[in-house]
C-alpha positions in Angstrom: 264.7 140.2 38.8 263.8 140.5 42.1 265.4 141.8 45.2 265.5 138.3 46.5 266.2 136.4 43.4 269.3 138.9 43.2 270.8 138.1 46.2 269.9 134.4 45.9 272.3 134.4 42.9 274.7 137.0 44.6 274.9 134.3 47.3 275.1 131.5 45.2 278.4 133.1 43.5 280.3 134.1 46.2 280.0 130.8 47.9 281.0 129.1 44.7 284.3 131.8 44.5 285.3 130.9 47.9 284.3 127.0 48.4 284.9 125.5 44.8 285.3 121.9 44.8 285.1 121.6 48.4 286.1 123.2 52.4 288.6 121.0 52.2 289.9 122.4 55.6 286.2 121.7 57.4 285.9 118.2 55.4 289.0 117.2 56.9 288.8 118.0 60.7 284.8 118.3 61.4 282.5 115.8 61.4 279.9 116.1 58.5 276.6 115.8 61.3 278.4 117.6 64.1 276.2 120.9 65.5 277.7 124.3 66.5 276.6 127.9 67.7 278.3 130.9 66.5 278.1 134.3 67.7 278.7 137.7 65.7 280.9 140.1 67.8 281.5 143.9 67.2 285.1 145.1 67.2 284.4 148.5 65.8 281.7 151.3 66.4 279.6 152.2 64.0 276.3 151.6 62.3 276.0 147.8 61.6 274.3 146.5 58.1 273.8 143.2 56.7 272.3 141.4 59.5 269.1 140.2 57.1 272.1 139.4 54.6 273.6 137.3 57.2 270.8 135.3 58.1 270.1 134.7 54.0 273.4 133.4 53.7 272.9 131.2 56.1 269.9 129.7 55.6 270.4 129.3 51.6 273.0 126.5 52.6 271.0 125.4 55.3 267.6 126.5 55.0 266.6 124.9 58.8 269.3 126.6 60.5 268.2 128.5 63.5 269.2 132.6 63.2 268.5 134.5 66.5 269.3 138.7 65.6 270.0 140.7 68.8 270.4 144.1 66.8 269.1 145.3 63.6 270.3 146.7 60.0 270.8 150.5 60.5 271.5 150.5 64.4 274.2 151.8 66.6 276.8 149.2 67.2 279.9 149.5 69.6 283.2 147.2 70.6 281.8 144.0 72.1 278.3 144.2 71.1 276.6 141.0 69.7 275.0 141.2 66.6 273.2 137.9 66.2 273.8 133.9 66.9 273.4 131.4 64.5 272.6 127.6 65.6 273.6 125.2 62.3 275.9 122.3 61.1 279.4 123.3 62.3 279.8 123.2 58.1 277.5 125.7 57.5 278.9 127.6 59.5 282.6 127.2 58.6 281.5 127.4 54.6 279.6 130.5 55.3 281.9 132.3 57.8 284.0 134.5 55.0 281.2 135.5 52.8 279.2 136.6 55.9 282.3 138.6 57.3 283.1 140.4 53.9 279.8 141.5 53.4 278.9 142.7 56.6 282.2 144.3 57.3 282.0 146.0 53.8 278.4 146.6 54.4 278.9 148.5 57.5 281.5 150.7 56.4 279.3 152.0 53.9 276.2 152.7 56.4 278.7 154.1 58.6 279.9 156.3 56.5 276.7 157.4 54.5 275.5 158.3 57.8 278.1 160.8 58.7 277.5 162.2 55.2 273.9 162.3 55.8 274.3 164.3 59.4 275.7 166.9 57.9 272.6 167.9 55.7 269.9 167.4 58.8 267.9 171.1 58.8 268.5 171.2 54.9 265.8 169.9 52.2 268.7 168.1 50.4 269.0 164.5 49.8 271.9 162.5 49.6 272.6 160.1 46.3 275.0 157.6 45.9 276.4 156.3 42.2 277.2 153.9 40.3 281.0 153.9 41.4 280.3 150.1 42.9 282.2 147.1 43.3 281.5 144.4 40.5 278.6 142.0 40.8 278.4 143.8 44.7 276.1 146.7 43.8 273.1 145.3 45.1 274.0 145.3 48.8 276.5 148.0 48.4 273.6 150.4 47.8 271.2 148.3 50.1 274.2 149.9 52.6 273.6 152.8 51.4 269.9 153.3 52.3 270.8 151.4 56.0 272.8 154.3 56.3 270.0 156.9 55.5 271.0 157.8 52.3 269.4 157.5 48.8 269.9 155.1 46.1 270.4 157.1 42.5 270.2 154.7 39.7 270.7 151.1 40.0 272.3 150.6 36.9 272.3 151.7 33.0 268.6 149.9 32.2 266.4 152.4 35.0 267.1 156.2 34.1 268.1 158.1 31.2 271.1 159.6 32.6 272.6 162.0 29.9 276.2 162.9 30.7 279.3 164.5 28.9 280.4 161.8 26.9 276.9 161.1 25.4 276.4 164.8 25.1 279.4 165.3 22.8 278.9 162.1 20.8 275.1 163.1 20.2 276.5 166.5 19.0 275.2 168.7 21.6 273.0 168.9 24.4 269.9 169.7 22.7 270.4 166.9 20.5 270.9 164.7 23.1 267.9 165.9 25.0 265.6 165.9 22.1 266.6 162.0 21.0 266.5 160.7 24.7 262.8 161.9 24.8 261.5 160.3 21.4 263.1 157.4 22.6 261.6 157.2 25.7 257.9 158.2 23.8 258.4 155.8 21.2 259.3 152.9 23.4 256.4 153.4 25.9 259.5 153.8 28.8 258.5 155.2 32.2 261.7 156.4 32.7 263.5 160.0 33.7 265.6 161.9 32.2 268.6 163.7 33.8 271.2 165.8 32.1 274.9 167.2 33.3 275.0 170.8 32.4 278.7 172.1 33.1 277.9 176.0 33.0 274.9 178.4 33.3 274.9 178.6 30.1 273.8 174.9 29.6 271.3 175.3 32.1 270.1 178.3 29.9 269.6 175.6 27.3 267.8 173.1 28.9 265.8 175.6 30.2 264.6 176.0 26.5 264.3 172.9 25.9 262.6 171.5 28.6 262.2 167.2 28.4 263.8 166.6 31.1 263.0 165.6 34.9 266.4 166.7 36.5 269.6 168.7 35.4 272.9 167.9 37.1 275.3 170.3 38.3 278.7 169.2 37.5 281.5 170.7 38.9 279.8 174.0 39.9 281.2 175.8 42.7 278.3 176.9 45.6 278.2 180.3 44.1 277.0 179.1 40.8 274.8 176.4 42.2 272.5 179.2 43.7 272.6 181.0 40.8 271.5 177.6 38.8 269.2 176.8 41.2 267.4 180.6 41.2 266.8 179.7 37.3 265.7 176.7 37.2 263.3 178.3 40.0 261.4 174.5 40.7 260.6 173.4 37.5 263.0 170.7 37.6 264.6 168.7 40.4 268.7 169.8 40.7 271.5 167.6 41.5 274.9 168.9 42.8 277.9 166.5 41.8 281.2 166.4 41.4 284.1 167.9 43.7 281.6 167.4 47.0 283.2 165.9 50.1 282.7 165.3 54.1 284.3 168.4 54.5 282.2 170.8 52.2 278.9 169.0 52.0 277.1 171.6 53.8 278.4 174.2 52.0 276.3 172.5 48.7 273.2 171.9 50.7 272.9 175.1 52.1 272.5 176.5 47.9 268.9 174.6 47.8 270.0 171.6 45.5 267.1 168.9 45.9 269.8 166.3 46.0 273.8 165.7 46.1 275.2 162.8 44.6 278.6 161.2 46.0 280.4 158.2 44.8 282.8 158.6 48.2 280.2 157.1 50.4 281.0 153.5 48.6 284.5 153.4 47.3 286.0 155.7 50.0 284.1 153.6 53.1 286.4 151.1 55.1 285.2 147.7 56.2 284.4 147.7 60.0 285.8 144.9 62.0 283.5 142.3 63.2 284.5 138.4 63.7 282.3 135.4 63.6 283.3 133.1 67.1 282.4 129.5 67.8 280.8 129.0 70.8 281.4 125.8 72.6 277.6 124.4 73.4 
């Protein structure tokens, strides 16, 4: 599925979730042909994302409703900036109010706070990942948020990495079992896909070091100290991801080891909607 086929269908279910039989409220009081303007105003500083969202919403109800943007996905916003105005039936706009607000609210947390993450790593070659810690059936613009905010999308979901981790470690028996069975599978299946495994000591890393297979080995858990020494072994031949006990406050600290990249659920479920509101403007 496509990137726009996805959100056609995210679009399609949310509005479904929130209008069901009928706006009942807008059916009542507006007239069904009368025409409205809208504006979007910034309450909250930040760093604004779902503007191209917005405008999809917008026109999947009413695909010849007129969408003027006056900033873009991934800039600077502050308290009483405009975002964009939207010319359309005063329905369309009414139906589509919520669903705009809740996404672009939650989608500008999220840039804003991947980009405070991803400050603290400019002079250092490390990249920052988010995971798959998302909100159900929201993923898709959740990491889209992600990437306004400068950061760097890990896996999408289950189906586009081999992603070995504990639990599939121990039920395969071990970690060179685990290795070894991921990488038949992926040669008998034709499958261009990577494989990454969590190691949770030097001692694992020792053993994936022997065996080889793999594209990246995750660091779970290891403290700075050990994340140098990991790094010193694995000496380039495979890319290294930190995770695991990494926040605002000791981000650096990681980076400055050499990782390649540093993965952080926080930079979805920890962000806070920004506040933004949708006005009517009398025309």
């Amino acid at each position: 599925m496509t990137y726009n086929e996805a959100l056609h269908q995210l679009i399609t279910n949310a509005l479904k979730e929130d209008i069901g039989d009928g706006d009942h409220s807008t059916l009542a009081a507006i007239d069904a042909n009368a025409n409205g303007k809208a504006i979007l105003k910034v309450k909250q500083e930040g760093i604004l994302a779902g503007v191209d969202v917005a405008e999809a919403i917008f026109k999947q109800v009413q695909p010849n409703a007129v969408f003027t943007a006056f900033k873009k996905d991934g800039d600077a916003m502050q308290v009483g900036d405009i975002a964009f105005e939207v010319l359309a039936k005063v329905h369309t706009i009414l139906q589509c109010e919520r669903l705009v607000l809740n996404t672009m609210q939650r989608m500008s947390g999220i840039a804003t706070l991947t980009h405070k993450y991803v400050a603290k790593l400019a002079g250092y070659k490390t990249k920052l990942l988010d995971t798959r810690k998302t909100t159900p059936n929201f993923r898709l613009l959740e990491k889209q948020a992600v990437r306004i905010g400068g950061g760097t999308n890990h896996r999408i979901g289950l189906y586009d990495m081999i992603m070995l981790k504990d639990n599939h470690i121990d039920y395969s028996g071990g970690i060179e079992n685990a290795i070894n069975k991921a990488f038949d599978y992926v040669q008998q299946n034709k499958l261009s896909l990577k494989i990454e495994v969590e190691t949770r000591s030097i001692d694992d890393v020792k053993k994936v070091l022997a065996i080889g297979k793999v594209d990246r080995i995750m660091l779970d858990n290891f403290s700075p100290e050990r994340i140098v020494e990991a790094v010193q072994l694995i000496d380039g031949k495979y890319e290294t991801e930190a995770s695991g006990g990494i926040n605002y406050d000791n981000i650096t600290e990681y980076a400055a080891t050499g990782v390649d990249y540093i993965s952080s659920g926080a930079v979805i479920h920890q962000a806070v909607s920004l506040d933004l509101s949708l006005k009517a403007v009398i025309i």
